[in-house]
N, C-alpha and C positions, 0 to 999 in steps of 0.2 A: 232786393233783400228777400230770403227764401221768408214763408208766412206758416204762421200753423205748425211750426217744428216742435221738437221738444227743444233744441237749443234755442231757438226765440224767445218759448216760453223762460225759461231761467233765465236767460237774460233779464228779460223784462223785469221779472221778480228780483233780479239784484243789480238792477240799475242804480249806476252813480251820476255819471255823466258821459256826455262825448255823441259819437255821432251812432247812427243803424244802419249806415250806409256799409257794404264789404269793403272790408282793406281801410275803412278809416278809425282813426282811434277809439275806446269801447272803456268805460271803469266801470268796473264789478266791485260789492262786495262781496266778501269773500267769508263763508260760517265757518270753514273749517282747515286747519294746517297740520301737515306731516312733514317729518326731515326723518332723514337717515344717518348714521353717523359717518360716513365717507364726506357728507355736506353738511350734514349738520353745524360739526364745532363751530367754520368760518360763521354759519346762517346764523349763531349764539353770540358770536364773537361780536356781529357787527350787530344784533339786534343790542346788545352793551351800548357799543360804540355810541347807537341814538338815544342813549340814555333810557331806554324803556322800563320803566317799573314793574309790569307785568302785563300780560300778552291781553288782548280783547278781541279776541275772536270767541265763536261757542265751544269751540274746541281746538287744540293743538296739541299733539302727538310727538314725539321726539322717541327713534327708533334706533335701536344698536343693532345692524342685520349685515354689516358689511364687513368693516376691520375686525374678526373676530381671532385671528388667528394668533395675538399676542408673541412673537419674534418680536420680543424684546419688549420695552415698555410706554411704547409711544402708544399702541392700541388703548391698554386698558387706561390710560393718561386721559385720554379723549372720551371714554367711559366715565370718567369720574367726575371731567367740567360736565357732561352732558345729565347728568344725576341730577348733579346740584346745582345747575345752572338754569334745568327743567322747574328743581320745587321750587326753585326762587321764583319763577317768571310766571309761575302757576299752567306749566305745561306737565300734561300724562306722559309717563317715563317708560320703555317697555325695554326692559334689559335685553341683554345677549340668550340666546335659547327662546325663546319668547315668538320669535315669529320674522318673515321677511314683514316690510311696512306694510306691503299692497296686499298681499294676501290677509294679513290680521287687520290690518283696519278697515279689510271691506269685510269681513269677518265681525267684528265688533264694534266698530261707528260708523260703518258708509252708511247714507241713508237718501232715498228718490228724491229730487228736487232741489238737492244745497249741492252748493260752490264747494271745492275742494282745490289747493294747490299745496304741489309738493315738491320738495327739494330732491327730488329724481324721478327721470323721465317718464318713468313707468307708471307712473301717480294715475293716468288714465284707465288702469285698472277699475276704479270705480265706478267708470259707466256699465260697467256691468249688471248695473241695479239702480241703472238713472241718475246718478249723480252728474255734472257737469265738472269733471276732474282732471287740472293740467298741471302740468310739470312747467316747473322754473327754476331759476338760479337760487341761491342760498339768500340772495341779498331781497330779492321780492317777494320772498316765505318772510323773512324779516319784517319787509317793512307792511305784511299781511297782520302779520303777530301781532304789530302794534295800532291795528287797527287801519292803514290805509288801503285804499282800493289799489285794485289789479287792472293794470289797464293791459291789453290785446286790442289786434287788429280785429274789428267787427268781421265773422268768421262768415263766408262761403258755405253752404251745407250742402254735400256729397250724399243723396239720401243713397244709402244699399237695400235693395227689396230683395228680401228674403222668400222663398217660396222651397216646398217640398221637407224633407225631414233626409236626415242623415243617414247613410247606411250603414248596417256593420261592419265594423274597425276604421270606418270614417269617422274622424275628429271636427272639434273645434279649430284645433290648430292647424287643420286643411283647409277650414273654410279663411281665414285670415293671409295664409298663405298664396290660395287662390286672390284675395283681393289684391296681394304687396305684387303677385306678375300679372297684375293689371293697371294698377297706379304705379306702382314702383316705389323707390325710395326715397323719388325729388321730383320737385313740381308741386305739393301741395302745399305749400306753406300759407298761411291765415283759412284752411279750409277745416272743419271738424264734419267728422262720417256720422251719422245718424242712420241705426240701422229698423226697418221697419218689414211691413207684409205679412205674413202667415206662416212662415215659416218661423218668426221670430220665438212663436209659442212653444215651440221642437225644442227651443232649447234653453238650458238648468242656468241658474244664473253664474255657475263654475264655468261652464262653457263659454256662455256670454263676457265673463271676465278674460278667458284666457284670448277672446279675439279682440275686446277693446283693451288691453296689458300690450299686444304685439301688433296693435294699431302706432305707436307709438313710432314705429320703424317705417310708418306711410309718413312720416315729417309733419303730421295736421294736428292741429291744435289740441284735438281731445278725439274719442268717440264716444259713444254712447247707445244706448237700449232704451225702450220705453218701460214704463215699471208698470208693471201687469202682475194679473192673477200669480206668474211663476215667480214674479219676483216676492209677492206677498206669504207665499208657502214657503221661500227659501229662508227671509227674514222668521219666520213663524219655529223653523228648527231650528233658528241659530238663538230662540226665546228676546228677539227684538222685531216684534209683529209693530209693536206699540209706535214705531218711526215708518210705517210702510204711509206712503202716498200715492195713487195711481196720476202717471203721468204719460201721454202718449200724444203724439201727434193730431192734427184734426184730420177727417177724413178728406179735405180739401189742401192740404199743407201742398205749400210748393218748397222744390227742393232744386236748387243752382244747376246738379247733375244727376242724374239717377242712373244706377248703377242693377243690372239684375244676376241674381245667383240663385239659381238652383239647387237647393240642398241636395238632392238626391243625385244629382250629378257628378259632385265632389267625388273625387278619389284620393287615396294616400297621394301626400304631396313631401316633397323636401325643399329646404332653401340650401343651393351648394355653397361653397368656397366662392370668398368670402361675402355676401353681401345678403342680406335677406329677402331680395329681392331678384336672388338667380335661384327661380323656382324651375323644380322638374320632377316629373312624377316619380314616385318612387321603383313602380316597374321600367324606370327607364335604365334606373341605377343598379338594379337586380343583378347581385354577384360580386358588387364591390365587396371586399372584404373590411371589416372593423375589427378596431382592437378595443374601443372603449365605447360607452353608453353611458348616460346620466338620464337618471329622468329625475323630476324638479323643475325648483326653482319658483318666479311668482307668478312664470308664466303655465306652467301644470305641475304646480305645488301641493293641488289642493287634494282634501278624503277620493274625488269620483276618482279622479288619475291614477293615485297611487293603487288604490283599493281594487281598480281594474286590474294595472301592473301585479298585484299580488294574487289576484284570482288565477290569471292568465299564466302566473310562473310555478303555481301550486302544483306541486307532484313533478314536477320537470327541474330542469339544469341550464343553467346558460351554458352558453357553448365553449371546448376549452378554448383557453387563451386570450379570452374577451375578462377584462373587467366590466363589471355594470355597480353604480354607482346611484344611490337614491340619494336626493335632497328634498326635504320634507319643506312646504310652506310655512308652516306655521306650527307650535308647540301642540295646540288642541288635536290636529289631525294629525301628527305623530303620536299622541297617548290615544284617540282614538282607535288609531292601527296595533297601537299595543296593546289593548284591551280586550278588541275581538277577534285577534287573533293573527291578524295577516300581515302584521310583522315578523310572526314568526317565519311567513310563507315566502315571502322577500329574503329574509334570509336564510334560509334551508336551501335557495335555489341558487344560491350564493352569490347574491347582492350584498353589498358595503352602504352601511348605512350613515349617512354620512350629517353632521351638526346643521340643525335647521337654520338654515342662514343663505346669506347669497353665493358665499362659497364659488365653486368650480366657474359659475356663473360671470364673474369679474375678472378670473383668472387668479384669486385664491384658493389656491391647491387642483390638484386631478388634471394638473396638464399633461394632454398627449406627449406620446415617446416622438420623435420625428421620424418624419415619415409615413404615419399612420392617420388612420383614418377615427376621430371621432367624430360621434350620432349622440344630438345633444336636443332634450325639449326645451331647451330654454327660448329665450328672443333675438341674441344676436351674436352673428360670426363673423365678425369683424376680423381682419386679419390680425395674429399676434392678441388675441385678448385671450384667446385659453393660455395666455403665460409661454406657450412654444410660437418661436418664430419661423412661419411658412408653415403653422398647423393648417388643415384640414379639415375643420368644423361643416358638420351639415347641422341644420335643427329639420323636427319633425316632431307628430305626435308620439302621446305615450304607448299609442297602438303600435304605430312603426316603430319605435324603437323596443317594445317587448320583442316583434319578431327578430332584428336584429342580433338581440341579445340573444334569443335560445337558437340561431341559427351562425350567429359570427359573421355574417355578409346581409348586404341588402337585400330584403324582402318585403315584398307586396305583403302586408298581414291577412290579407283575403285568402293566400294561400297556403295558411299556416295547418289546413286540416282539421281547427277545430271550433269551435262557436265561440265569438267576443264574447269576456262576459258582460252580463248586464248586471249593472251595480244600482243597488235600492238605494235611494239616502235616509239615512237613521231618519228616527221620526225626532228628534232631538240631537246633535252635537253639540259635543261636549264645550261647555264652553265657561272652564274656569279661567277668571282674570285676576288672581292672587298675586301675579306676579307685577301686574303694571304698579308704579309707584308714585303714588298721587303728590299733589304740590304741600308744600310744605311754607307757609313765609315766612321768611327769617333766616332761610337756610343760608349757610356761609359757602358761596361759589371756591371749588377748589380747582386750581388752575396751575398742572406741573408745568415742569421749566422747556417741555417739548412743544407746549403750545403757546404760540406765537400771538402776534396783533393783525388784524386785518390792514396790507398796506395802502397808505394814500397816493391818489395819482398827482401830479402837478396839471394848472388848467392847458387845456390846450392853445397853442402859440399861435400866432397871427401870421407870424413867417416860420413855416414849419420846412426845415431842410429835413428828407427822411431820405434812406437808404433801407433797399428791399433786403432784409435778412435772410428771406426764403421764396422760391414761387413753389408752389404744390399744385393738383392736378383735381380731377374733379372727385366727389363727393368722401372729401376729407373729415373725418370723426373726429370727435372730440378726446376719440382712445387712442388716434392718431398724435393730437395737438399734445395732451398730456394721458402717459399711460397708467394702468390703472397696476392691477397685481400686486407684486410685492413693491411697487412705491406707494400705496394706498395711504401706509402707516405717516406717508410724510405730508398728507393732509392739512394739518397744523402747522407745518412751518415752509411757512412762504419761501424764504431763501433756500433752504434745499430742495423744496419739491420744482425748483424754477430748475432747476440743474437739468432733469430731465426732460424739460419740453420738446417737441419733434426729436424724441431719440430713437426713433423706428427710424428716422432719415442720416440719422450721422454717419459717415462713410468712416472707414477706417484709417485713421494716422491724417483726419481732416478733423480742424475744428467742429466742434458741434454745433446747434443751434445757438444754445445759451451763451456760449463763448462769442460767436458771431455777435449776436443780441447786446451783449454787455461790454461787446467793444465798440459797436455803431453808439452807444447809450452813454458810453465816458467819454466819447469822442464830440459830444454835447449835440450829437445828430439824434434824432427819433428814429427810431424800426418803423418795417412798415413788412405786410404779410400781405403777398399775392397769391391768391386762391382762383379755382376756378368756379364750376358748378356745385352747388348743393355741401357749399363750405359750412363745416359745425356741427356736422348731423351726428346723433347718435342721443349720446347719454347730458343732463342736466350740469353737469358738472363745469360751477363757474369756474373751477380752476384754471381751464382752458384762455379765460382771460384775464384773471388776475396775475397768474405767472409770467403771462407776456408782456403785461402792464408791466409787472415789477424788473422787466427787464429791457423795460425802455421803450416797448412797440405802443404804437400811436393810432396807426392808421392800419385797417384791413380791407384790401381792396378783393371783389371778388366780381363772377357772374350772377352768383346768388349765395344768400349768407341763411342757414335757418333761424326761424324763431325764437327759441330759445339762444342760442348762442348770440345771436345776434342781440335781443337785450343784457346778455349778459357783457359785451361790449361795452354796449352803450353806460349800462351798471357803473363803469369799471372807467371810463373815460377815453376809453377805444373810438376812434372813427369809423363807422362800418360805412364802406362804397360800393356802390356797384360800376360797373365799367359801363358806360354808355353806347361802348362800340365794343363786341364782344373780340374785333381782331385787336383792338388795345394790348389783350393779355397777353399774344402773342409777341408783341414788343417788347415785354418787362425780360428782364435776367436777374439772380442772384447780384448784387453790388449796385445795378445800377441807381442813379438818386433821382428822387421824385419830391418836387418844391415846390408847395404851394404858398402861392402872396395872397397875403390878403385875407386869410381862411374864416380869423373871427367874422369877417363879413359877411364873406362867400355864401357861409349858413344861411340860409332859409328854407323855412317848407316848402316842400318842390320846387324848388330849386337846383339848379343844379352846381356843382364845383368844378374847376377847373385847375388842373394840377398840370407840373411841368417835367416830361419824362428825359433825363440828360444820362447818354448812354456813355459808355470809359474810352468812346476816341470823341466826346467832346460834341456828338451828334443829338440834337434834340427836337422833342414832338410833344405837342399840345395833347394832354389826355383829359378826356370830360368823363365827370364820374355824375351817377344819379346818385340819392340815398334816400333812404325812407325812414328817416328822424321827423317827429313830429317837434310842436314848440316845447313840450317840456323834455324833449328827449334832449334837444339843440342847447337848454341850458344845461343839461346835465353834461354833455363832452364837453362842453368850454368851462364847464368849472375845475372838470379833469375827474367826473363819478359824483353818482349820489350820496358819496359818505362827505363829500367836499360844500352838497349845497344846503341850503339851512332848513 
């Protein structure tokens, strides 16, 4: 057990129960909850379900930052249970315009030393100012809301030692970059990065947010910062000194791995096509041409970024042919830019200012033309999530994509010819909250006819005959399982948004997944999803399992399942397995059937199960799966989901 972290320390301080040992079961309390409305409705829907009265946490936040696009009227539908479903439960409400979650709530309630989880992945944004802040499924914001503990695997600590200071047009988002083609995007799972050393001081607590925001894509539990003198100055302009705590490491902390980076070392970095974790320098790229730019988002959303972008583009032209496209963080640092000025300078230089929200980011509007190359700050380029199938997404900083923009091809920013500028932070930001809308009780829950029930699973069966609906390859997303874009709106309703699962895989004039699914599932057989390495990863989104639930899958067999996803399984009354023998996989095909006897038994903790693989001329092979269910996990899939146990 690493000693002396700052993750030890919160732990300690929100211990419930369970073990300190890494990798064994961990309950937290939990002070504080955010949703988003892409997860939110379901995460309301079922906190109803458990009859909860109203929420008991110190705070909960319920954010409109996703579905803003209203094509049609299932968005604003979902807008109006999340209002009134907010003042009932005595949740803070933050409308559409108002802010993405991560950047306004480390903005206006993150604060050093408290629990934080949220219903999108990104929630780790708040270690940017010390927080201990993780993303989960819809259903375990729920059942946070109602006051129970959050249980995680007792976390590994990655410490990263910081040393030296940043150079000019070196980012944040190089230093993050630099870590993901070092860890990569799989392999950390129950690990959380804790970053420390002397360099740590070098940098604003924007900075600090935008590399624990796109820690998130290293697969580990959270990161985090120590709260120091910089975080005490940042809380001081945002006029919320009064929450600052100093929390930092002991000068003896032992840490699992330690990791060292050189600030000054850093150079512009890019992640290519598609994965964030196929990092190359950006002089390597030098000449590609672009036709599109976004800067944004939650991950450099924020006043330093943009205010840079606008310094930088003052008096010049982006280049013809290129769009460049800004997505503001939050309401405050959009009227801040429009106050002193360099809104106007963003667009003079003929930037598109685009509605503070998540927007381009999920594959809501601003998809590439095909063929073409977009340069994106955001966190992730998953194949197909900018809405173009066989897009081109790179991410990088706000610095590398200025230069892109006034040059139309990739450029090093070091050789743009003229000085980064250096951006002061006001001695105050603006920081009016007129919009949030506080709880209300008594309020009457409005709930149109587009939004659905959270469905129930049946428990799982003792003799379970399954058939493999699909095998997929390794590190499968969750934008993969269910996409996001313009099916977002079908959030709310189970039965449609099931339609589209794995429909990045559908072949043409062949059934789909769901077709598949729903015909293994009338045929009174169970699905079953064989996955390889680093199955799940990506974004919080329980849909991922409740859709396949509702369309009959049972079991998900992999080499590795992540965290997130993986409870969200378990949620949901999903089998998650691992293959015991990683050539197992090799075995499985599309059709073939996989029978397990016995299973209610089988279950135990560490234990292992034994399934039986029957291939379609009649040939069959013993497969041994591990899993990593604990006892309360174990009753929650043999009830068939925690909506099913008491």
């Amino acid at each position: 057990m690493a000693k002396g972290t700052v993750v030890q320390k919160i732990i300690d301080a929100h211990y419930v129960s369970g073990s300190r040992t890494p990798g064994e079961p961990v309950a937290i309390k939990i002070d504080q909850t955010l949703t988003q409305d892409a997860t939110g409705t379901m995460a309301y829907l079922e906190l109803e379900a458990m009859k909860t009265p109203k929420v008991d946490t110190e705070l909960s936040v319920s954010y409109v930052d996703h579905n803003m696009a209203q094509n049609g009227p299932e968005n604003r539908n979902d807008h109006l249970y999340l209002r009134t479903v907010a003042a009932n439960k005595g949740v803070l409400f933050s409308p559409p315009g108002n802010g993405i979650c991560h950047q306004l709530h480390l903005e206006r309630f993150g604060a050093p030393g408290k629990t934080l989880i949220g219903s999108d992945s990104h929630t780790p944004t708040g270690g940017g100012i010390g927080m201990m802040a993780i993303g989960a499924g819809g259903l375990d914001v729920a059942l946070a809301m109602a006051g129970k503990a959050f249980h995680i695997p007792y976390p590994k600590v990655i410490g990263v030692k910081l040393t030296g200071s940043l150079s000019p047009w070196c980012a944040a988002k190089d230093v993050i970059l630099k870590l993901l083609s070092i860890l990569t995007t799989k392999g950390n799972v129950g690990s959380v990065v804790e970053y420390f050393g002397p360099g740590v001081a070098t940098l604003s607590v924007p900075q600090r947010a935008t590399i624990t925001n796109m820690g998130a894509e290293l697969g580990v539990t959270t990161s985090l910062f120590p709260s120091d003198e910089m975080t005490r100055a940042w809380l001081r302009r945002q006029n919320r000194e009064n929450v600052f705590v100093p929390l930092e490491a002991d000068a003896d902390a032992e840490y699992d791995r330690i990791i060292e980076i050189d600030l000054a070392g850093i150079v512009p970095l890019a992640a290519c096509p598609s994965s964030p974790d196929q990092v190359k320098a950006v002089s390597e790229l030098a000449g590609i041409e672009v036709d599109q730019v976004l800067i944004g988002s939650c991950t450099n959303g924020g006043y330093r970024d943009l205010a840079m972008a606008a310094m930088a583009l003052r008096g010049r032209r982006i280049a013809p042919g290129v769009t460049l496209g800004i997505s503001p963080g939050s309401r405050p640092v959009l009227e801040m830019l429009a106050r002193n000025g360099l809104l106007a300078d963003l667009v003079a230089a003929g930037a598109r200012i685009l509605e503070v929200g998540c927007g381009p980011c999920i594959g809501q509007g601003q998809s590439p033309a095909n063929g073409t190359v977009s340069v994106r700050t955001f966190n992730r380029n998953f194949a197909g999530r900018t809405g173009t199938k066989g897009d081109q997404a790179y991410l990088v900083s706000p610095e590398t994509a200025v230069a892109v923009a006034l040059t139309g091809r990739f450029t090093d920013p070091r050789t743009l010819g003229f000085d980064c500028p250096r951006v002061e932070e006001p001695e105050k930001f603006w920081s009016d909250d007129a919009l949030f809308q506080k709880p209300a009780a008594g309020t009457e829950i409005i709930r149109k006819p587009t939004i659905g029930e959270p469905p129930l699973n049946t428990p799982l069966p003792d003799e379970l005959a399954g058939e493999i609906v699909i095998k997929v390859g390794d590190k499968i997303t969750t934008d993969h399982i269910m996409p996001a874009g313009v099916h977002l709106k079908l959030r709310s309703n189970i039965p449609a948004y099931s339609r589209v699962v794995f429909e990045c895989f559908t072949e043409p004039g062949k059934p789909s997944f769901a077709e598949r699914a729903a015909a293994v599932r009338d045929a009174g057989k169970a699905g079953v999803i064989i996955g390889r390495d680093s199955y799940g990863q990506g974004s919080s989104r329980e849909h991922a399992a409740i859709c396949p639930m509702y369309l009959g899958v049972k079991v998900v067999a992999a080499l590795a399942i992540e965290r997130i996803h993986r409870a969200n399984l378990i949620n949901f009354g999903i089998l998650p397995l691992l293959f015991a023998d990683p050539a197992d996989y090799d075995a499985m095909e599309q059709g073939d059937a996989l029978l397990f006897h016995g299973l209610r038994h089988q279950l135990a903790v560490g234990k292992p199960v034994t399934g039986e693989l029957v291939k379609a001329d009649g040939k069959k092979k013993t497969i041994l799966f591990n899993h990593p269910l604990s006892g309360e996990d174990i009753v929650m899939v043999l009830a068939g989901g925690r909506l099913n146990c008491p």
